[in-house]
MDAnalysis code that builds the backbone (N, CA, C; Angstrom):
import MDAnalysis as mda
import numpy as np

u = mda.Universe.empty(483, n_residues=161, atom_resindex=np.repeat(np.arange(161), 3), trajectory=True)
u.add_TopologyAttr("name", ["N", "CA", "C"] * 161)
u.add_TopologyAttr("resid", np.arange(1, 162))
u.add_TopologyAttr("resname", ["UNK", "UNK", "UNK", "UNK", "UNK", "UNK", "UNK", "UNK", "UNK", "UNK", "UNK", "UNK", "UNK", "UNK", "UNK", "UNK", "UNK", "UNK", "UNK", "UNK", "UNK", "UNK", "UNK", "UNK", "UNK", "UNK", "UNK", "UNK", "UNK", "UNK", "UNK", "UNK", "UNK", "UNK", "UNK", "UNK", "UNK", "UNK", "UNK", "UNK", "UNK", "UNK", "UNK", "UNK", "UNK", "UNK", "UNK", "UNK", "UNK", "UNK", "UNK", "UNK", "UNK", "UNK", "UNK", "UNK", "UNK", "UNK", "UNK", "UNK", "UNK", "UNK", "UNK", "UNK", "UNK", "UNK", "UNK", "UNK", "UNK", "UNK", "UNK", "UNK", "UNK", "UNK", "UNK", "UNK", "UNK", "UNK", "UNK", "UNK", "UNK", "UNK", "UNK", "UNK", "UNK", "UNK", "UNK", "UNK", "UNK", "UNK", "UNK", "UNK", "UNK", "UNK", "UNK", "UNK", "UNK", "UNK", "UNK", "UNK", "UNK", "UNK", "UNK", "UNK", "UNK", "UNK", "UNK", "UNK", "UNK", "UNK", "UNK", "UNK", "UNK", "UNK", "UNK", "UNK", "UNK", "UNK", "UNK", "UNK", "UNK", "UNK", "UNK", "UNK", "UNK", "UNK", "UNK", "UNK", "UNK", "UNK", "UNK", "UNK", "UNK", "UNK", "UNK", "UNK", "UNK", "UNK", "UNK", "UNK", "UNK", "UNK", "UNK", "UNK", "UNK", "UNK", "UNK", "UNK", "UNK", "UNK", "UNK", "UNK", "UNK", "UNK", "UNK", "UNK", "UNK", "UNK", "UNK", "UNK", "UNK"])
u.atoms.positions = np.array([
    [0.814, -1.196, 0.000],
    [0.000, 0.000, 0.000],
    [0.859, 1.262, 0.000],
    [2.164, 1.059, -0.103],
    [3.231, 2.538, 0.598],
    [3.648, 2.313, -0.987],
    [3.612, 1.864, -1.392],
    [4.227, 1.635, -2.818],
    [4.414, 3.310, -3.361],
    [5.095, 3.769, -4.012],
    [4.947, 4.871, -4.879],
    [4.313, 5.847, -4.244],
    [4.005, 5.845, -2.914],
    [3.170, 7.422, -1.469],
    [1.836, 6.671, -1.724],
    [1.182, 5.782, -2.271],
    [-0.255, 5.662, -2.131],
    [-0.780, 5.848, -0.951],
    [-0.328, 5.579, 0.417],
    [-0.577, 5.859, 1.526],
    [-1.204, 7.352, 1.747],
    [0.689, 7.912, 1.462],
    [0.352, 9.434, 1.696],
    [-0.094, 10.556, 0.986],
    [-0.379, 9.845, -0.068],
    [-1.080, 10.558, -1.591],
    [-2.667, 10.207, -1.230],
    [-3.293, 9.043, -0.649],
    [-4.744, 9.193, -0.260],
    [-4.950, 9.967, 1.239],
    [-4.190, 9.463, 1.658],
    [-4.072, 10.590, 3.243],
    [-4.299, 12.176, 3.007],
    [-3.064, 12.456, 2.310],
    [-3.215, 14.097, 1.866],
    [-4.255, 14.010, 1.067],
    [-4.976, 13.066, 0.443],
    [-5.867, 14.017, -0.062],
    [-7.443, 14.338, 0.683],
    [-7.343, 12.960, 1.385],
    [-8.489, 13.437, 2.723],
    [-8.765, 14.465, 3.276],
    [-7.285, 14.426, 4.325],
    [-6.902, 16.032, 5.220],
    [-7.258, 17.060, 4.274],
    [-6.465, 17.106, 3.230],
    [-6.539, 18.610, 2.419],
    [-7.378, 18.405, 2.141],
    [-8.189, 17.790, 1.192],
    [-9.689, 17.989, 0.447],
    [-10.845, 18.326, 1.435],
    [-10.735, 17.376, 2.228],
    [-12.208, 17.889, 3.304],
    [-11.658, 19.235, 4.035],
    [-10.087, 19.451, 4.009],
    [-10.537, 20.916, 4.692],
    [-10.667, 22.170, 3.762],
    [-10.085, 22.103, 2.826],
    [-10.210, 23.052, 1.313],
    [-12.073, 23.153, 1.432],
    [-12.502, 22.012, 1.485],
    [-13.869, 21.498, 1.132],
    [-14.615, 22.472, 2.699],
    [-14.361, 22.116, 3.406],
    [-15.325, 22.355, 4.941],
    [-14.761, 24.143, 4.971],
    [-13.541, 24.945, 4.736],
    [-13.214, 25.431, 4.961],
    [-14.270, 26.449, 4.539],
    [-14.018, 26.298, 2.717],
    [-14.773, 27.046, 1.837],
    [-16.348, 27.146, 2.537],
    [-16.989, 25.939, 2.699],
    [-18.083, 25.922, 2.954],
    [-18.556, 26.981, 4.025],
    [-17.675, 26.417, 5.207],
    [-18.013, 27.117, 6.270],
    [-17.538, 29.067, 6.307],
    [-16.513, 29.210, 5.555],
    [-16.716, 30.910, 5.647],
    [-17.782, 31.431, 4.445],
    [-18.239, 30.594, 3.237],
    [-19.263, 30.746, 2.976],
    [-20.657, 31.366, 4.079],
    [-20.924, 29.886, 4.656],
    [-21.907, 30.114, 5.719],
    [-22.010, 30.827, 6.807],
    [-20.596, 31.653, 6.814],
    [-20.413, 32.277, 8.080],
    [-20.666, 33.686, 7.157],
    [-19.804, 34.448, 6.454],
    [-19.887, 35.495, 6.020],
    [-21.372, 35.603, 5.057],
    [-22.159, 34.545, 4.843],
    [-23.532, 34.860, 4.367],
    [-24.827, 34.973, 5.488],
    [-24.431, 34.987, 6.539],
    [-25.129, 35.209, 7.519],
    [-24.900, 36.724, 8.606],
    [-25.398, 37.063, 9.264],
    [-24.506, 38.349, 9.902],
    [-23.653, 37.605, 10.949],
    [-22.457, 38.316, 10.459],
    [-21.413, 38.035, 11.231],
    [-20.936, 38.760, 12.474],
    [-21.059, 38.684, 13.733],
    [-20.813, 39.027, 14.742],
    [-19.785, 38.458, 16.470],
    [-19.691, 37.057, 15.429],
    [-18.458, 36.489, 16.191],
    [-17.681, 36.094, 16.651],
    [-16.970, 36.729, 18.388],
    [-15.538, 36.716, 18.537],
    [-14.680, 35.575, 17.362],
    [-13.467, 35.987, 17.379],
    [-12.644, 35.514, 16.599],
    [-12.239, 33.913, 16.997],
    [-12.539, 33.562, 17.950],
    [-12.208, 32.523, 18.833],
    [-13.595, 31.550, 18.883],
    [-14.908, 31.986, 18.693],
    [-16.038, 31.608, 18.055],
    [-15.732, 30.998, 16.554],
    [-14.923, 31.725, 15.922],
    [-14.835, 31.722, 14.637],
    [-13.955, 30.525, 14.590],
    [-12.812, 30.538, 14.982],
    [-11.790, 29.271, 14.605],
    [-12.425, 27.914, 15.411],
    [-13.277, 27.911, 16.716],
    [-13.394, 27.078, 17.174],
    [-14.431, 26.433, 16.073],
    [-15.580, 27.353, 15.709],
    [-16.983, 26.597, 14.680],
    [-16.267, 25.613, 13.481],
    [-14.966, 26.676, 12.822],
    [-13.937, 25.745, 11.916],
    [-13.615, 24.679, 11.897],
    [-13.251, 24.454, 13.173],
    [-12.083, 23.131, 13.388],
    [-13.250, 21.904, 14.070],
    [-14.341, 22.382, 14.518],
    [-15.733, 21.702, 14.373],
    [-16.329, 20.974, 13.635],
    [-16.593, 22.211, 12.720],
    [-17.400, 21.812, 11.042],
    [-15.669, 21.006, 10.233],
    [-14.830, 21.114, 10.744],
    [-13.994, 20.509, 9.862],
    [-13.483, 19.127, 10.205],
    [-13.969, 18.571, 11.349],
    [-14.224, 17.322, 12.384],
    [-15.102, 16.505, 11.914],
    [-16.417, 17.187, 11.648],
    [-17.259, 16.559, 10.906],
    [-17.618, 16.301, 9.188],
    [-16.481, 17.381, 8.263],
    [-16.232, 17.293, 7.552],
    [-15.372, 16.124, 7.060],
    [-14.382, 15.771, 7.836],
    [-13.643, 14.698, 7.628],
    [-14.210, 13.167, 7.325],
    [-14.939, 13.331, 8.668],
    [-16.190, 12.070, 8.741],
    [-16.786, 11.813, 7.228],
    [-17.930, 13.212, 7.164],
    [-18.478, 12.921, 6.170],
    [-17.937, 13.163, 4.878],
    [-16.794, 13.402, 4.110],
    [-16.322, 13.538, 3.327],
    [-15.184, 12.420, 2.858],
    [-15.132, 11.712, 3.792],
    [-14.065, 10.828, 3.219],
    [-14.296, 9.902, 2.104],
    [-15.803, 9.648, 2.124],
    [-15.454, 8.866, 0.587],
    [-15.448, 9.700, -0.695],
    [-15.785, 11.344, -0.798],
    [-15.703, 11.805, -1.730],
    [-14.285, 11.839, -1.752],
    [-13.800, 12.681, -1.126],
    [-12.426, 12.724, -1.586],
    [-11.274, 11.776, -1.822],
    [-11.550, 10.680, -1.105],
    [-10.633, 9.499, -1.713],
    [-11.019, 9.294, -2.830],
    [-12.405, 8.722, -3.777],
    [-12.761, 8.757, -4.912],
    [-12.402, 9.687, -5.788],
    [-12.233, 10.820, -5.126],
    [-11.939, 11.963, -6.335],
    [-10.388, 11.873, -6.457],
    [-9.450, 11.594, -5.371],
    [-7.802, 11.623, -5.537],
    [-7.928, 10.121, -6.493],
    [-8.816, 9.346, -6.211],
    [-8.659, 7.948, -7.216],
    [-8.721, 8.180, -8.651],
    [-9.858, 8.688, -8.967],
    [-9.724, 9.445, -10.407],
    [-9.014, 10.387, -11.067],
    [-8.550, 11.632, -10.106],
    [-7.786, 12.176, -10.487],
    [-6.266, 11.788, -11.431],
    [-5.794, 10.603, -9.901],
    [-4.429, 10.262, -10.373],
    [-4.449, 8.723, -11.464],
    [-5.735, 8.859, -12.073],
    [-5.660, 7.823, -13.037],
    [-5.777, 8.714, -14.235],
    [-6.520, 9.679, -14.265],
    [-7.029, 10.624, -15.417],
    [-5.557, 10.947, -15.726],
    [-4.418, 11.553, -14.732],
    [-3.735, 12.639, -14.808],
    [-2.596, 11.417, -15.536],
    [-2.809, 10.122, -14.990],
    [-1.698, 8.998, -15.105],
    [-2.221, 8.700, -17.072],
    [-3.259, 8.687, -17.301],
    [-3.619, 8.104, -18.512],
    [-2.808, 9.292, -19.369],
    [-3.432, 10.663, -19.156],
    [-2.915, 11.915, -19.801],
    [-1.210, 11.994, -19.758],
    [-0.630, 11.514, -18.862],
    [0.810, 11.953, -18.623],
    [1.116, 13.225, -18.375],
    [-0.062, 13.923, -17.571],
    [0.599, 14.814, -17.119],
    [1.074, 15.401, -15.784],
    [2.233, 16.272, -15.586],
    [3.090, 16.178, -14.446],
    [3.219, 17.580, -13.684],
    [2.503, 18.607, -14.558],
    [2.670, 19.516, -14.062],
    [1.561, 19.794, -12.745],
    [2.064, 20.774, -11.591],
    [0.786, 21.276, -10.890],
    [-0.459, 21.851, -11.468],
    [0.039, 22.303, -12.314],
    [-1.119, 23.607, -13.193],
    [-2.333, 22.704, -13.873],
    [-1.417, 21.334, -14.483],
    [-2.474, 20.905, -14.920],
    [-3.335, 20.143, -14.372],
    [-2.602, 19.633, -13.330],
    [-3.666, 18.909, -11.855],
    [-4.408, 19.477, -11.681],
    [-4.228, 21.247, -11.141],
    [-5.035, 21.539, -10.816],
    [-6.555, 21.769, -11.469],
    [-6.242, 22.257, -12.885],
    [-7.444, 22.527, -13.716],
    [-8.157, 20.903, -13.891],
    [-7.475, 20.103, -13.966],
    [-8.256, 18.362, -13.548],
    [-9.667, 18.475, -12.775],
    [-8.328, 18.981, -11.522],
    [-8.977, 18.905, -10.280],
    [-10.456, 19.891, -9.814],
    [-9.996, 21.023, -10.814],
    [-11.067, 21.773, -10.676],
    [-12.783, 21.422, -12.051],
    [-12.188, 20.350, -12.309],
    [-13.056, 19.804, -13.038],
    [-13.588, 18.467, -12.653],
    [-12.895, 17.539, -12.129],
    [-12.968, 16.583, -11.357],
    [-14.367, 16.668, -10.272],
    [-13.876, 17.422, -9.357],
    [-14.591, 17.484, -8.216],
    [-15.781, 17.761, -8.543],
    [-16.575, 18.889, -8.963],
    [-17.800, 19.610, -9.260],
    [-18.628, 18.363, -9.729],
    [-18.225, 17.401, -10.539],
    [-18.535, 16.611, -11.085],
    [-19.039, 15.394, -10.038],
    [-18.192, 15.346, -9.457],
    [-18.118, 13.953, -8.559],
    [-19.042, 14.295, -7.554],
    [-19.062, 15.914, -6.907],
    [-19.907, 16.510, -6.228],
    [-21.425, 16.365, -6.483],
    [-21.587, 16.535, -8.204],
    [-22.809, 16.721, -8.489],
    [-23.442, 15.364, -8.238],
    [-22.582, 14.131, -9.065],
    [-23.276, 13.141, -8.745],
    [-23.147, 12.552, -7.597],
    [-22.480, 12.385, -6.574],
    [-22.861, 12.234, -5.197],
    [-23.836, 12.447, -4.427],
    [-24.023, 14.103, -4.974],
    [-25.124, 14.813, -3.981],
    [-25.910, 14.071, -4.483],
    [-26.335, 14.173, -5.356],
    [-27.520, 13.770, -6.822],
    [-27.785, 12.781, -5.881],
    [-27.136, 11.594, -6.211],
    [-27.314, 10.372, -5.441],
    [-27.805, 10.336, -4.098],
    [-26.847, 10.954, -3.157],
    [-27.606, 11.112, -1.836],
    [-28.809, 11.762, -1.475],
    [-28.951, 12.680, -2.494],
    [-30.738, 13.470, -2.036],
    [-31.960, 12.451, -2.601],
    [-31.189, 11.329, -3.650],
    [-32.240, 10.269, -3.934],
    [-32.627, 9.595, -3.110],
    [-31.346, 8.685, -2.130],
    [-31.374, 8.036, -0.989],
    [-31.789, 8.474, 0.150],
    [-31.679, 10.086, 0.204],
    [-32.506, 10.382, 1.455],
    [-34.021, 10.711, 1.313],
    [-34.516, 10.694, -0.061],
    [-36.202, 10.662, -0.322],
    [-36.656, 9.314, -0.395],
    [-35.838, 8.225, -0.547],
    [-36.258, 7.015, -0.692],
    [-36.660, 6.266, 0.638],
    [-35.452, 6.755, 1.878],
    [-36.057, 5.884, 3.426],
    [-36.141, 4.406, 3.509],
    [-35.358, 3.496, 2.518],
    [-35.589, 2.558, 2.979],
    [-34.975, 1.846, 3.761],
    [-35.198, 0.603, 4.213],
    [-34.130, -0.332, 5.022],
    [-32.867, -0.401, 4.217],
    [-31.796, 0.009, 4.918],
    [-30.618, -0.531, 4.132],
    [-29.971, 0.866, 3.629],
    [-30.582, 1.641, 3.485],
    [-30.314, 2.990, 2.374],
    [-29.336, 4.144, 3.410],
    [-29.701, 3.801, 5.061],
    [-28.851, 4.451, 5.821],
    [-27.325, 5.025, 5.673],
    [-26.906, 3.491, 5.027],
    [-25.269, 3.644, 5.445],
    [-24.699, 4.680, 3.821],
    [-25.642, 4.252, 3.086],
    [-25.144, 4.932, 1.455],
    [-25.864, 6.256, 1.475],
    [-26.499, 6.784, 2.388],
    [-26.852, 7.786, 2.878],
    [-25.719, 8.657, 3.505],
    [-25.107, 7.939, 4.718],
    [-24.313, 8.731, 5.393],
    [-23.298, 8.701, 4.515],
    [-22.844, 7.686, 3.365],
    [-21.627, 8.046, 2.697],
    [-21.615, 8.870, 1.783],
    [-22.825, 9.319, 1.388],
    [-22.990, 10.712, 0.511],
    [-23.409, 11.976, 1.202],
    [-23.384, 12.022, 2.208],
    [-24.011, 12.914, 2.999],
    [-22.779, 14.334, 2.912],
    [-21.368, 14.335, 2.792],
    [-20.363, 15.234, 2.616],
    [-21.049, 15.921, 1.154],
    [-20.684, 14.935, 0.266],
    [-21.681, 15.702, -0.923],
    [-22.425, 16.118, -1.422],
    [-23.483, 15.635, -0.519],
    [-24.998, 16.378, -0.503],
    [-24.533, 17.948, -0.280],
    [-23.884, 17.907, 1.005],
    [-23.457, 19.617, 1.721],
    [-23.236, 20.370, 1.288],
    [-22.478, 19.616, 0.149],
    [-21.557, 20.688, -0.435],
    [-22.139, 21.032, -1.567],
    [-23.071, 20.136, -1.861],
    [-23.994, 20.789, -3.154],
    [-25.298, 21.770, -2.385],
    [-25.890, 21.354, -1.308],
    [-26.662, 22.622, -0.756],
    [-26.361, 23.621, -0.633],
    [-24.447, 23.648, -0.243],
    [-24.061, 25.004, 0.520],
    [-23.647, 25.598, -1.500],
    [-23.449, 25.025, -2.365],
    [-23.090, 25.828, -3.425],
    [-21.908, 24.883, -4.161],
    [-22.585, 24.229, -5.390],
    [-21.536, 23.273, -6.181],
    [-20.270, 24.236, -6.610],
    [-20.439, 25.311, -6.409],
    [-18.865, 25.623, -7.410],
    [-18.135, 26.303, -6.352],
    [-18.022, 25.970, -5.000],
    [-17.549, 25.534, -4.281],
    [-16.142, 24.644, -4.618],
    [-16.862, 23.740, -5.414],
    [-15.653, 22.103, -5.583],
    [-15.119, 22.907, -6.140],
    [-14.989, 23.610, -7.101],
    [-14.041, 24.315, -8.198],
    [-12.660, 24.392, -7.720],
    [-12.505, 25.501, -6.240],
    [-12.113, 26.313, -5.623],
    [-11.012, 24.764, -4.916],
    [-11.736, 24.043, -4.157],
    [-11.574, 23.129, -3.112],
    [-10.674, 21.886, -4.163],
    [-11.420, 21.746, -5.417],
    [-10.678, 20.301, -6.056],
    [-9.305, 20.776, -6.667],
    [-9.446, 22.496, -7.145],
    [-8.117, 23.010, -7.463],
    [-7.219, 22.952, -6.947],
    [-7.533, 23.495, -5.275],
    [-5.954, 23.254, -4.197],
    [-5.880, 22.244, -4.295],
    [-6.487, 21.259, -3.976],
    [-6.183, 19.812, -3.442],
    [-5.076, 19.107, -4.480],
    [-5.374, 19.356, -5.508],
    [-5.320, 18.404, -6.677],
    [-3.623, 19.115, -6.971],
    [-3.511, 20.154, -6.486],
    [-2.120, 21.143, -7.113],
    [-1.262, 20.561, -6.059],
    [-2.095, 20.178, -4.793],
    [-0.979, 19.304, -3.580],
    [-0.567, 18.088, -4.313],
    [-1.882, 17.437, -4.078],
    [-1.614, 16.020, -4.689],
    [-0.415, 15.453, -5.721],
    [-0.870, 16.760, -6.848],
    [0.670, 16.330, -7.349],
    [1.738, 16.835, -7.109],
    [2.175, 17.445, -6.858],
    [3.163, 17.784, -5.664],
    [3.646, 16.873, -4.976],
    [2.930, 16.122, -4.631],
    [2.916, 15.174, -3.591],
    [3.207, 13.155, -4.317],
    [2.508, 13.515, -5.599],
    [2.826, 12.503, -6.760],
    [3.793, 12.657, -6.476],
    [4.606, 13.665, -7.440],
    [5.905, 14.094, -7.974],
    [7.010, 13.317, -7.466],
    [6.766, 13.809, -5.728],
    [7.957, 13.387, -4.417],
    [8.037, 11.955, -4.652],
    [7.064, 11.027, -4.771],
    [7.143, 9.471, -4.755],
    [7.039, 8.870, -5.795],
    [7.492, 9.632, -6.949],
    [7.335, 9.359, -7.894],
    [9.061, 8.428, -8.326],
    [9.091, 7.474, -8.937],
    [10.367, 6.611, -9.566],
    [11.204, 7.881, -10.200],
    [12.187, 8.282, -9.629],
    [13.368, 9.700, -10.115],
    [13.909, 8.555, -11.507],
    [14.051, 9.381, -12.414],
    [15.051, 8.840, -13.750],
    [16.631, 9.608, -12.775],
    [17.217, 7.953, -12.841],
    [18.072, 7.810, -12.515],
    [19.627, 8.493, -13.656],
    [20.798, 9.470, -13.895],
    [22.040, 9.472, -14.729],
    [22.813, 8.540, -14.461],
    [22.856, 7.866, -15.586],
    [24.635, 7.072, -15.540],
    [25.493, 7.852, -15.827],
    [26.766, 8.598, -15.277],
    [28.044, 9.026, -15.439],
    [28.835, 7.983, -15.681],
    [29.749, 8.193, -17.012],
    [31.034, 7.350, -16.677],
    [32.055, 8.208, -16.695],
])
């Protein structure tokens, strides 16, 4: 599983994605409401909503670093720049149909539908709180990620004689 960072290439993209993801969301929801407080209100609601972001976001964003680094692997490409525009195409997408999916499963109620409920439930959010959102959120992520490729990536080795 450590092979080539797969470890730390799905790891980072958890951490970073759900907080790129919860971050956006939440000063969204904060600065669209009247804002009145303390600053210490403010970082604590963050690191909150970004607790529970993690939870509920983890299967989007592993799915989305899964596609990403196959899309980017099929394409051959290596640069950040172009991750990122991937990435900012990637996500919105994966967002839409997630949510999509989960607002089906949560009108449907049936036995069983719970658990594929709570695993779309990050993407539902993020499509209530505003899909182009992902734009913003799949761009950073995706400009780490490879970054983060790059490092564990097989170096072309020089022979000197």
């Amino acid at each position: 599983m450590t092979r080539r960072g797969t470890l730390v290439y799905y790891l980072s993209a958890w951490i970073l994605g759900c907080f790129f993801m919860s971050a956006l969301v939440w000063i969204k929801d904060t600065y669209a409401s009247t804002f009145n407080h303390p600053f210490t209100d403010f970082a604590f609601g963050l690191l909150y909503f970004y607790f529970f972001g993690l939870i509920s976001g983890a299967l989007t964003a592993l799915l989305g670093a899964f596609l990403l680094r196959r899309v980017m692997r099929a394409l051959k490409c290596k640069t950040p720049a172009h991750w990122a525009v991937a990435g900012a195409l990637i996500t919105p997408l994966l967002i839409e149909v997630l949510g999509t999916w989960g607002r089906h499963l949560a009108m449907q109620r049936r036995a069983g539908v719970g658990l594929l409920e709570a695993l779309t439930f990050g993407a539902k959010t993020v499509l209530d709180a505003g899909w182009w959102l992902a734009i913003l959120a799949g761009a950073a992520t995706a400009f780490f990620l490879c970054r983060i490729q790059r490092a564990f990536s097989p170096q072309e080795t020089t022979v000197t004689i």
